[in-house]
mmCIF entry with sequence, helices, sheets and N, C-alpha, C, O atoms, coordinates in Angstrom:
data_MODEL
# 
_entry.id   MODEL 
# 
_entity.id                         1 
_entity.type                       polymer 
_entity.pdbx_number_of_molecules   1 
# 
_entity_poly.entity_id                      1 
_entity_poly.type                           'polypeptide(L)' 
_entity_poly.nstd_linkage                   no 
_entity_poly.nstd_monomer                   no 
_entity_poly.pdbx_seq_one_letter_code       
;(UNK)(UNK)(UNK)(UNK)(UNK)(UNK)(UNK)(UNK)(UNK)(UNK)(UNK)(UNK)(UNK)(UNK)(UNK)(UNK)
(UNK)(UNK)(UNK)(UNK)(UNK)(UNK)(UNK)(UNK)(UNK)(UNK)(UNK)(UNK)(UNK)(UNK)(UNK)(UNK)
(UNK)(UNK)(UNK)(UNK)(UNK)(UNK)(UNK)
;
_entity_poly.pdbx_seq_one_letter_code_can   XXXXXXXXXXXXXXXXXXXXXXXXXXXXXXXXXXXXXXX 
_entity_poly.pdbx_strand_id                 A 
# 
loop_
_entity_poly_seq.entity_id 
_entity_poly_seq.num 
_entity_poly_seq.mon_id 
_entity_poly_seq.hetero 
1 1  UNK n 
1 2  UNK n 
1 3  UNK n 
1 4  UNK n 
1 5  UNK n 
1 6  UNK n 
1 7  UNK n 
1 8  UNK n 
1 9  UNK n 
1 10 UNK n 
1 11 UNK n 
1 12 UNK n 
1 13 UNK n 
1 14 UNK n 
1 15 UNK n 
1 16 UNK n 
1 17 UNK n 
1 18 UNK n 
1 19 UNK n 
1 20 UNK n 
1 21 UNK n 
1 22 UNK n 
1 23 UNK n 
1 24 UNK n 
1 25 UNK n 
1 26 UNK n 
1 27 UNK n 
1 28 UNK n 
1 29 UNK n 
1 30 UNK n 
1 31 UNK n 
1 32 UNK n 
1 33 UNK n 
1 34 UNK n 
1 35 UNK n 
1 36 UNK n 
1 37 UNK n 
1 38 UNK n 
1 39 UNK n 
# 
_struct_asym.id          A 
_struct_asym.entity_id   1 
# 
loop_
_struct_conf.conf_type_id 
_struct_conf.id 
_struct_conf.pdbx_PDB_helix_id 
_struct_conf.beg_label_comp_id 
_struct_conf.beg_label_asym_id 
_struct_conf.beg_label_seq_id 
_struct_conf.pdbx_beg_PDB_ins_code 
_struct_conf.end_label_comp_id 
_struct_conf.end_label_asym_id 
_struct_conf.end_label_seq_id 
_struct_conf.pdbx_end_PDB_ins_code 
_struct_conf.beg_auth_comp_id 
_struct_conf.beg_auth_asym_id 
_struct_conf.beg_auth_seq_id 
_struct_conf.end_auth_comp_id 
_struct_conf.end_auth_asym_id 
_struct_conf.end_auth_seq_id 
_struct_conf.pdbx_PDB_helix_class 
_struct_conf.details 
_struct_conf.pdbx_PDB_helix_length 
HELX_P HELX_P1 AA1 UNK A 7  ? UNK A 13 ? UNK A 7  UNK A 13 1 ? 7  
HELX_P HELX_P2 AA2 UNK A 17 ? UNK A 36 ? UNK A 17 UNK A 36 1 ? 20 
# 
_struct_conf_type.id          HELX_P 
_struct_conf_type.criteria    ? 
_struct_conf_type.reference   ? 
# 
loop_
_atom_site.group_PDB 
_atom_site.id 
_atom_site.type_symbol 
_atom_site.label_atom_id 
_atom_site.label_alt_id 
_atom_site.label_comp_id 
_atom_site.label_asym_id 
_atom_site.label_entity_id 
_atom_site.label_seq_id 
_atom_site.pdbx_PDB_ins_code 
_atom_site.Cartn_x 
_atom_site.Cartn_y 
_atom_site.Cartn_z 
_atom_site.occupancy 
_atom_site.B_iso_or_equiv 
_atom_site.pdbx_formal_charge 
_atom_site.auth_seq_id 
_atom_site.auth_comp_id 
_atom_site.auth_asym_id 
_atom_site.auth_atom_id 
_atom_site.pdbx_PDB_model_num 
ATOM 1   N N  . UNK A 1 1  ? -177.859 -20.692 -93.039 1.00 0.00 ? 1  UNK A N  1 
ATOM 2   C CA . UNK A 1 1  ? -179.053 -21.332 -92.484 1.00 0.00 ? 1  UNK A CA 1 
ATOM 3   C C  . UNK A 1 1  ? -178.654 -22.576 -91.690 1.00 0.00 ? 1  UNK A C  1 
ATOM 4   O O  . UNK A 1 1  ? -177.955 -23.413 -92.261 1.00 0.00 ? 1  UNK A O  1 
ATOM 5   N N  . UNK A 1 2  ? -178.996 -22.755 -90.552 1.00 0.00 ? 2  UNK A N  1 
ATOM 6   C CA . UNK A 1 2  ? -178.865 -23.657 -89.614 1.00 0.00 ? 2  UNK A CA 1 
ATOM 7   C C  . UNK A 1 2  ? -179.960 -24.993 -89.828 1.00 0.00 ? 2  UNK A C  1 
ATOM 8   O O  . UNK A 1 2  ? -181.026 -25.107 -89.223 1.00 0.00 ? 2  UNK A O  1 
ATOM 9   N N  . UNK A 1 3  ? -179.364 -26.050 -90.932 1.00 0.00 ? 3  UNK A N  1 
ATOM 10  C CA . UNK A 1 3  ? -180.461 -27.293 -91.035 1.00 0.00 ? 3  UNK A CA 1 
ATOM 11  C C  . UNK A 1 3  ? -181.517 -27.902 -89.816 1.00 0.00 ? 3  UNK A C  1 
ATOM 12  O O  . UNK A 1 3  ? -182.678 -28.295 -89.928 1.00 0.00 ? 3  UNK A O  1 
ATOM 13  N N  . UNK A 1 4  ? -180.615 -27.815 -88.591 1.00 0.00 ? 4  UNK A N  1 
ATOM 14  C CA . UNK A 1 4  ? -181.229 -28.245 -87.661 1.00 0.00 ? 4  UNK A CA 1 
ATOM 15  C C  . UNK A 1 4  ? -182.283 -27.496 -87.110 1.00 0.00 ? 4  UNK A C  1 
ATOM 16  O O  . UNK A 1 4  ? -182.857 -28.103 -86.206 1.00 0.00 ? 4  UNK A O  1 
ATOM 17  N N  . UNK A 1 5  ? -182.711 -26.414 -87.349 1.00 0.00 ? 5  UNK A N  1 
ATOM 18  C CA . UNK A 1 5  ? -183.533 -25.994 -86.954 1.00 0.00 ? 5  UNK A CA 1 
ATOM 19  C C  . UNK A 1 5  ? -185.088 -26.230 -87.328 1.00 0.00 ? 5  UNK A C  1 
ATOM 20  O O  . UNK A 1 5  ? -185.149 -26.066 -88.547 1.00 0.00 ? 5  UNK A O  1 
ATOM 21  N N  . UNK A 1 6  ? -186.035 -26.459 -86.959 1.00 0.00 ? 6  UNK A N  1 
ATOM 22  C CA . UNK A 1 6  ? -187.610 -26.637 -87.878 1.00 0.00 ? 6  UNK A CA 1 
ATOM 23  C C  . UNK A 1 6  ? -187.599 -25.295 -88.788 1.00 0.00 ? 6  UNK A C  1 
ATOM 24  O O  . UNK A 1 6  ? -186.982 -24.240 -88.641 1.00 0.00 ? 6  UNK A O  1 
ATOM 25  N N  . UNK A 1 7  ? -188.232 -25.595 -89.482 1.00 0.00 ? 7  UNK A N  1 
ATOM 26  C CA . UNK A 1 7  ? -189.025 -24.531 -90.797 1.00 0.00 ? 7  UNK A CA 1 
ATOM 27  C C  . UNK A 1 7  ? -189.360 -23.540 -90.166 1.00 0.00 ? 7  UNK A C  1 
ATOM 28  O O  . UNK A 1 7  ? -188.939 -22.410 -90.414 1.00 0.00 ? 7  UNK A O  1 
ATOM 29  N N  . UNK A 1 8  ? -190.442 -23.923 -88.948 1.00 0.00 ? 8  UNK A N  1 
ATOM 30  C CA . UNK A 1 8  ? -191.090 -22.911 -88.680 1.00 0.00 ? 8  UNK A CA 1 
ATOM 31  C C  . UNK A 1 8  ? -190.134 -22.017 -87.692 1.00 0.00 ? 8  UNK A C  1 
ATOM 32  O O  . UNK A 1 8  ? -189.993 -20.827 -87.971 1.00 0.00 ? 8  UNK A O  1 
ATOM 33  N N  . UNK A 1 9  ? -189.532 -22.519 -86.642 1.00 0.00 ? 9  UNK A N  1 
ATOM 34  C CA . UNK A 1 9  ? -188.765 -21.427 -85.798 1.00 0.00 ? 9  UNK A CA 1 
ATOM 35  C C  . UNK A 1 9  ? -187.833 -20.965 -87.231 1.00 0.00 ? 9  UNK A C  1 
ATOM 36  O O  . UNK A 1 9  ? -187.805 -19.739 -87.117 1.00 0.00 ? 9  UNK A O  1 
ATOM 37  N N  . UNK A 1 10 ? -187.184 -21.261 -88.310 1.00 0.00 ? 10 UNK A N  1 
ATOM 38  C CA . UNK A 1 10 ? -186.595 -20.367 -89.429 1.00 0.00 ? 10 UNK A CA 1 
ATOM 39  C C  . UNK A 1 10 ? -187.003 -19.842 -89.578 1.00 0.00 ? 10 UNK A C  1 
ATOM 40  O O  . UNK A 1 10 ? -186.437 -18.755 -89.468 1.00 0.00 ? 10 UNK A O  1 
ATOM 41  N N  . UNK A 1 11 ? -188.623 -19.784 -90.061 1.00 0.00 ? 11 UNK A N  1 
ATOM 42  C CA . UNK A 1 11 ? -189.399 -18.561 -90.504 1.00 0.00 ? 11 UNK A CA 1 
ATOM 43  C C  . UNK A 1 11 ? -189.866 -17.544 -89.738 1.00 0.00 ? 11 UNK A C  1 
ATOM 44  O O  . UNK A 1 11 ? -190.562 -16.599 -90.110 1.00 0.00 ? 11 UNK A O  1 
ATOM 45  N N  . UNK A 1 12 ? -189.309 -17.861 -88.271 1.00 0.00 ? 12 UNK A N  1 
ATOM 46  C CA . UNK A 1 12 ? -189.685 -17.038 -87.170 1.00 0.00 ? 12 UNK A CA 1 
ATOM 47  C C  . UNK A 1 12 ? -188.192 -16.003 -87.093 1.00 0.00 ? 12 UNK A C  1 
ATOM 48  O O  . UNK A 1 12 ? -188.319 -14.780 -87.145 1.00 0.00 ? 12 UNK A O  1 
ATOM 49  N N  . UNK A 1 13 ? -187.264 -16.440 -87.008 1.00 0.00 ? 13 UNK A N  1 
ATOM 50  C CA . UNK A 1 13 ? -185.720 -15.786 -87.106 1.00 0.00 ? 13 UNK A CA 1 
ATOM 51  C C  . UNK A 1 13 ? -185.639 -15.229 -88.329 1.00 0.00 ? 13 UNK A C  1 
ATOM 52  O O  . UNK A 1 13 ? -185.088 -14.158 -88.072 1.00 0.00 ? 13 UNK A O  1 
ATOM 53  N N  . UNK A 1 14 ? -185.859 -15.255 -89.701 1.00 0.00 ? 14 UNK A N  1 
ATOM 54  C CA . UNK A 1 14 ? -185.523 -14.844 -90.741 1.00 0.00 ? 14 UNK A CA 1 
ATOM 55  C C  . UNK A 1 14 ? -186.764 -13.750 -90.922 1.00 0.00 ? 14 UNK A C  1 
ATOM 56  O O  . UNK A 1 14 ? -186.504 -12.589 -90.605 1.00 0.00 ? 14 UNK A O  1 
ATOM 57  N N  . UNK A 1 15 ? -188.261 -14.092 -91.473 1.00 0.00 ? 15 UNK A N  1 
ATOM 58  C CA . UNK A 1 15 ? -188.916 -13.042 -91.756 1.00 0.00 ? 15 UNK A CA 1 
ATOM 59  C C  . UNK A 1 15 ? -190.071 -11.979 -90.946 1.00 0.00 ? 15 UNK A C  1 
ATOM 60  O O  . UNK A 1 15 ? -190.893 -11.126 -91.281 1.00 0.00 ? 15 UNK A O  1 
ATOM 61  N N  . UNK A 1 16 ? -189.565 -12.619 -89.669 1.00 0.00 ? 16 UNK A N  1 
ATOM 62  C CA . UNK A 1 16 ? -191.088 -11.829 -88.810 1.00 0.00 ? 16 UNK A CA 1 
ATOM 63  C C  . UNK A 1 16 ? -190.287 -11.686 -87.014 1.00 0.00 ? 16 UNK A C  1 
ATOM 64  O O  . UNK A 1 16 ? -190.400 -12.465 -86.068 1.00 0.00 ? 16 UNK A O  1 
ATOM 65  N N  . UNK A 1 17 ? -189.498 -10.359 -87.120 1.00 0.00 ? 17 UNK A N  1 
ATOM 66  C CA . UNK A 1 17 ? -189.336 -10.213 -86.138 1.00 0.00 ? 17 UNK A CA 1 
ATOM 67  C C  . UNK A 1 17 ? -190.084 -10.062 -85.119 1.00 0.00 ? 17 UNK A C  1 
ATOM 68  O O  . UNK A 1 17 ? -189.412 -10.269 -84.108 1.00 0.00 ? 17 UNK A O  1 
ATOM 69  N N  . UNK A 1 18 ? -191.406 -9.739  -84.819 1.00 0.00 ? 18 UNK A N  1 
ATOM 70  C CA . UNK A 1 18 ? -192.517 -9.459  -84.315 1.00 0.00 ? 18 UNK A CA 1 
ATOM 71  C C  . UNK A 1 18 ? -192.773 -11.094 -83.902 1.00 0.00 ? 18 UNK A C  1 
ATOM 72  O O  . UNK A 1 18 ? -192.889 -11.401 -82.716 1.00 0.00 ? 18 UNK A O  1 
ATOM 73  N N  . UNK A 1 19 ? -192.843 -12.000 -84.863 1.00 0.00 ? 19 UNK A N  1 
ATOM 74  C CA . UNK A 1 19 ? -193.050 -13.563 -84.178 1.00 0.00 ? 19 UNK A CA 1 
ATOM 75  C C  . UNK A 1 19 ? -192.270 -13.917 -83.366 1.00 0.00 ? 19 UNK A C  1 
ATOM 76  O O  . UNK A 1 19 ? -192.539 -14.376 -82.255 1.00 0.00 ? 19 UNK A O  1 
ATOM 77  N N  . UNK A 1 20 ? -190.689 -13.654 -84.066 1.00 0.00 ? 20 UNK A N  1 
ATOM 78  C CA . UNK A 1 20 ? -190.020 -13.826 -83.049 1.00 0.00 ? 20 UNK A CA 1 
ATOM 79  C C  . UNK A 1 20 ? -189.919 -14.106 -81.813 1.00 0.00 ? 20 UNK A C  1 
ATOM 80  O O  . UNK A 1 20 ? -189.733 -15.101 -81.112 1.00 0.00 ? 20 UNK A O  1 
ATOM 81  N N  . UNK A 1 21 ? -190.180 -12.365 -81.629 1.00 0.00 ? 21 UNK A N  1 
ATOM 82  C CA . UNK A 1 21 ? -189.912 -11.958 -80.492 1.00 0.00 ? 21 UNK A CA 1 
ATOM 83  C C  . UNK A 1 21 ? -191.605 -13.015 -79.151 1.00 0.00 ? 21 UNK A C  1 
ATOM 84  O O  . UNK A 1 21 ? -191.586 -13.498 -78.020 1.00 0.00 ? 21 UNK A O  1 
ATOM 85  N N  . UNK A 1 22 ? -192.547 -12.878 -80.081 1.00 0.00 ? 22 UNK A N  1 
ATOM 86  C CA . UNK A 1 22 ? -193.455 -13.806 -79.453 1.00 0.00 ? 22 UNK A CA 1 
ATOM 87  C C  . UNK A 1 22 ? -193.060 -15.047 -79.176 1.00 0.00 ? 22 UNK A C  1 
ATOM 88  O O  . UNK A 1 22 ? -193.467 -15.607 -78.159 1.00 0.00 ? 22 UNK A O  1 
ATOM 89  N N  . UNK A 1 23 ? -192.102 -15.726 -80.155 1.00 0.00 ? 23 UNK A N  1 
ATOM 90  C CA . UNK A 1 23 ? -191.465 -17.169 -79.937 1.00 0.00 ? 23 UNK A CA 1 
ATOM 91  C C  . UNK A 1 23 ? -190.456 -17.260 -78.552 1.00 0.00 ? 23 UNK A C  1 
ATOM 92  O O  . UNK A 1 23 ? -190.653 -18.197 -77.779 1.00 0.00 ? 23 UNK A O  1 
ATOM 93  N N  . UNK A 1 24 ? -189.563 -16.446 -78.308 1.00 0.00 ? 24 UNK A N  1 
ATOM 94  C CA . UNK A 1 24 ? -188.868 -16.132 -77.122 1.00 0.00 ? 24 UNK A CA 1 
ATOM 95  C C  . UNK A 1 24 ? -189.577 -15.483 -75.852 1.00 0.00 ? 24 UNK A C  1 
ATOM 96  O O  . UNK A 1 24 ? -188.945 -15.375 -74.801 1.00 0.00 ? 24 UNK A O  1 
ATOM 97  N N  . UNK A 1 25 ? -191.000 -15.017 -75.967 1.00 0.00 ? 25 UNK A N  1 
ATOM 98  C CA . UNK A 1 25 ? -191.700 -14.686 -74.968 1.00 0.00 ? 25 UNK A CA 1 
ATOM 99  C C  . UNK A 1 25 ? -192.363 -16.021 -74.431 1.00 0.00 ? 25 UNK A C  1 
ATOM 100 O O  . UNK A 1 25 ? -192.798 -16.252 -73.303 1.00 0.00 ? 25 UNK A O  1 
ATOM 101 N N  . UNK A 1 26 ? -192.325 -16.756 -75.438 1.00 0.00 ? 26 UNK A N  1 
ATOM 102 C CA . UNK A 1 26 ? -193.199 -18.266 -75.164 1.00 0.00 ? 26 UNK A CA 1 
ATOM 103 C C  . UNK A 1 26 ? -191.707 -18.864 -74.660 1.00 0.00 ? 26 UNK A C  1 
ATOM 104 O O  . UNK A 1 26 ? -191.875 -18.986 -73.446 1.00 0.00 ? 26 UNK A O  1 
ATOM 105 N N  . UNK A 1 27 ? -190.603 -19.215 -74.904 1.00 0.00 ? 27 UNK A N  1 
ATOM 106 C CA . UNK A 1 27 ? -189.753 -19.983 -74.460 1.00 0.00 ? 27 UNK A CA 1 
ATOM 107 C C  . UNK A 1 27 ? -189.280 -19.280 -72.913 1.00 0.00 ? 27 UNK A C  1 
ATOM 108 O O  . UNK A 1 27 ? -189.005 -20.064 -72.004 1.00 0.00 ? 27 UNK A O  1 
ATOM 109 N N  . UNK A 1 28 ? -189.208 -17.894 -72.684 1.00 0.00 ? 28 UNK A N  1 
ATOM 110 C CA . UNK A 1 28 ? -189.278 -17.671 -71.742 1.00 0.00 ? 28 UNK A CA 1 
ATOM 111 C C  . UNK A 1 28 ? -190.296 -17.628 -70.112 1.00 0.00 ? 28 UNK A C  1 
ATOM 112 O O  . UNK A 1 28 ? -190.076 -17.533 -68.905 1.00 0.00 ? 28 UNK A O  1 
ATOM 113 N N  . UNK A 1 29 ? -191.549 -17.774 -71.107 1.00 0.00 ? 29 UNK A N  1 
ATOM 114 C CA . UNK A 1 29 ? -192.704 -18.286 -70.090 1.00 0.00 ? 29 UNK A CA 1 
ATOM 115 C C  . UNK A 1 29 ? -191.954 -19.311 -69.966 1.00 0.00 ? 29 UNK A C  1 
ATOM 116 O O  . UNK A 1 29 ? -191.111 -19.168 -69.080 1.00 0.00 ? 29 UNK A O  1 
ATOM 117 N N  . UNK A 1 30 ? -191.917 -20.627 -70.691 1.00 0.00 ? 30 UNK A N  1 
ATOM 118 C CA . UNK A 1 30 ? -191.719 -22.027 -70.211 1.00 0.00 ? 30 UNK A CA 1 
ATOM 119 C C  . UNK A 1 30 ? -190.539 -22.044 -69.674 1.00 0.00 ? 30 UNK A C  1 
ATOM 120 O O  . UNK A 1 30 ? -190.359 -23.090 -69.051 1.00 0.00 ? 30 UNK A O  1 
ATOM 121 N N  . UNK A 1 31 ? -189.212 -20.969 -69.638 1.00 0.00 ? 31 UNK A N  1 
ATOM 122 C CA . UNK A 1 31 ? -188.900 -21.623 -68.531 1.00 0.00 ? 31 UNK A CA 1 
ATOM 123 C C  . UNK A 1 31 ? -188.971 -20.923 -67.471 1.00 0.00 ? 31 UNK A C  1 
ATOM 124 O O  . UNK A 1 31 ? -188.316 -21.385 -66.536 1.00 0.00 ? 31 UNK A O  1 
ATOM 125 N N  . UNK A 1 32 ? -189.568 -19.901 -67.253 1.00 0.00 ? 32 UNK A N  1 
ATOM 126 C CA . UNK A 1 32 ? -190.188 -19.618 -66.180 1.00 0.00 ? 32 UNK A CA 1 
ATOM 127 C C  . UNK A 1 32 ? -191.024 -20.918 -65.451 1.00 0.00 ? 32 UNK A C  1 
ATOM 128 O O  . UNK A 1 32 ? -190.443 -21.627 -64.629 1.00 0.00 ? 32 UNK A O  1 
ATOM 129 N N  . UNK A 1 33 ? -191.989 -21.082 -65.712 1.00 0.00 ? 33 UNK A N  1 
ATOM 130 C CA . UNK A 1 33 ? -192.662 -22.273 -65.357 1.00 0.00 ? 33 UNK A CA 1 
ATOM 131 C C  . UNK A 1 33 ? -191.654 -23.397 -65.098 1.00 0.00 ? 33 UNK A C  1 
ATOM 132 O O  . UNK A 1 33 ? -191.730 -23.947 -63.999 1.00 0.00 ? 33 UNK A O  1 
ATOM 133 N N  . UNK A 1 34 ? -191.018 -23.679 -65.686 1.00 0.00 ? 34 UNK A N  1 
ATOM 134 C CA . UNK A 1 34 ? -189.977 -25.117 -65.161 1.00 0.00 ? 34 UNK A CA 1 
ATOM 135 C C  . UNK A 1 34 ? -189.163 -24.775 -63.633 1.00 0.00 ? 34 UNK A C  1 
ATOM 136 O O  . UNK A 1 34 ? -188.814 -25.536 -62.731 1.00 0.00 ? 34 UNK A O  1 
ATOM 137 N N  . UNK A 1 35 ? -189.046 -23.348 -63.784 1.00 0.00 ? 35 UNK A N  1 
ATOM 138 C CA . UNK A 1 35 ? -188.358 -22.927 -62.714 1.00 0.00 ? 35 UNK A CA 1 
ATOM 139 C C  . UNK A 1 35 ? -189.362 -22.804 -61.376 1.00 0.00 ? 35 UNK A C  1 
ATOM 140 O O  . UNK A 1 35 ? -188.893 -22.950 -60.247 1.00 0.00 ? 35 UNK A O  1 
ATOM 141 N N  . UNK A 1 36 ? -190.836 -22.512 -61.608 1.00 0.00 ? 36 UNK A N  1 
ATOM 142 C CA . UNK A 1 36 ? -191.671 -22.517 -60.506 1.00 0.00 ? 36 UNK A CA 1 
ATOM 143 C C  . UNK A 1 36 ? -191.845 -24.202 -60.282 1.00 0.00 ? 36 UNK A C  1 
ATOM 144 O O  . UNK A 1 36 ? -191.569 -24.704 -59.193 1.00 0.00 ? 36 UNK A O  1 
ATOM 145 N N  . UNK A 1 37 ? -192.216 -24.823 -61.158 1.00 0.00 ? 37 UNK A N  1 
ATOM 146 C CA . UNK A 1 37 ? -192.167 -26.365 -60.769 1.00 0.00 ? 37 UNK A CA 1 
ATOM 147 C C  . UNK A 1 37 ? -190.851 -26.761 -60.392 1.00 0.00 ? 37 UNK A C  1 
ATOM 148 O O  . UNK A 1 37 ? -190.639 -27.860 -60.905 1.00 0.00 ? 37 UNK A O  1 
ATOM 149 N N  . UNK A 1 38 ? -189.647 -26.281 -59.581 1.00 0.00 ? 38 UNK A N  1 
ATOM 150 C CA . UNK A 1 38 ? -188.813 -26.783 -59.505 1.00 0.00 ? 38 UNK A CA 1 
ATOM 151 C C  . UNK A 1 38 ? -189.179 -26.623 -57.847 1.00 0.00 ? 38 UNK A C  1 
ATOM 152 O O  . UNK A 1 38 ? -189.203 -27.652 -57.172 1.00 0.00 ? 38 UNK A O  1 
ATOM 153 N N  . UNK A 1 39 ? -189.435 -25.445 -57.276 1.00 0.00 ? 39 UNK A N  1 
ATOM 154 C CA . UNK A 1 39 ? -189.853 -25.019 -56.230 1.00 0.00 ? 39 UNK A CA 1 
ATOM 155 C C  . UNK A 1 39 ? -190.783 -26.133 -55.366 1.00 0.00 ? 39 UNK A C  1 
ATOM 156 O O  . UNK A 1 39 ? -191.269 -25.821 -54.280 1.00 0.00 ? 39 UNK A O  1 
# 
């Protein structure tokens, strides 16, 4: 287990692949978006 990580992204990697994968759809929107505001 990686301390540095929050609780909640742990509980996103360890018991709910399905969140997961929603958690990396959200980090990939944002940086999508950082990349259009770069424009």
């Amino acid at each position: 287990t990686v301390l540095l990580l929050p609780k909640s992204h742990e509980a996103l990697m360890g018991e709910r692949p399905v969140g997961r994968m929603d958690h990396l759809a959200k980090v990939t929107g944002l940086s999508l978006a950082l990349e259009v505001a770069k424009e």
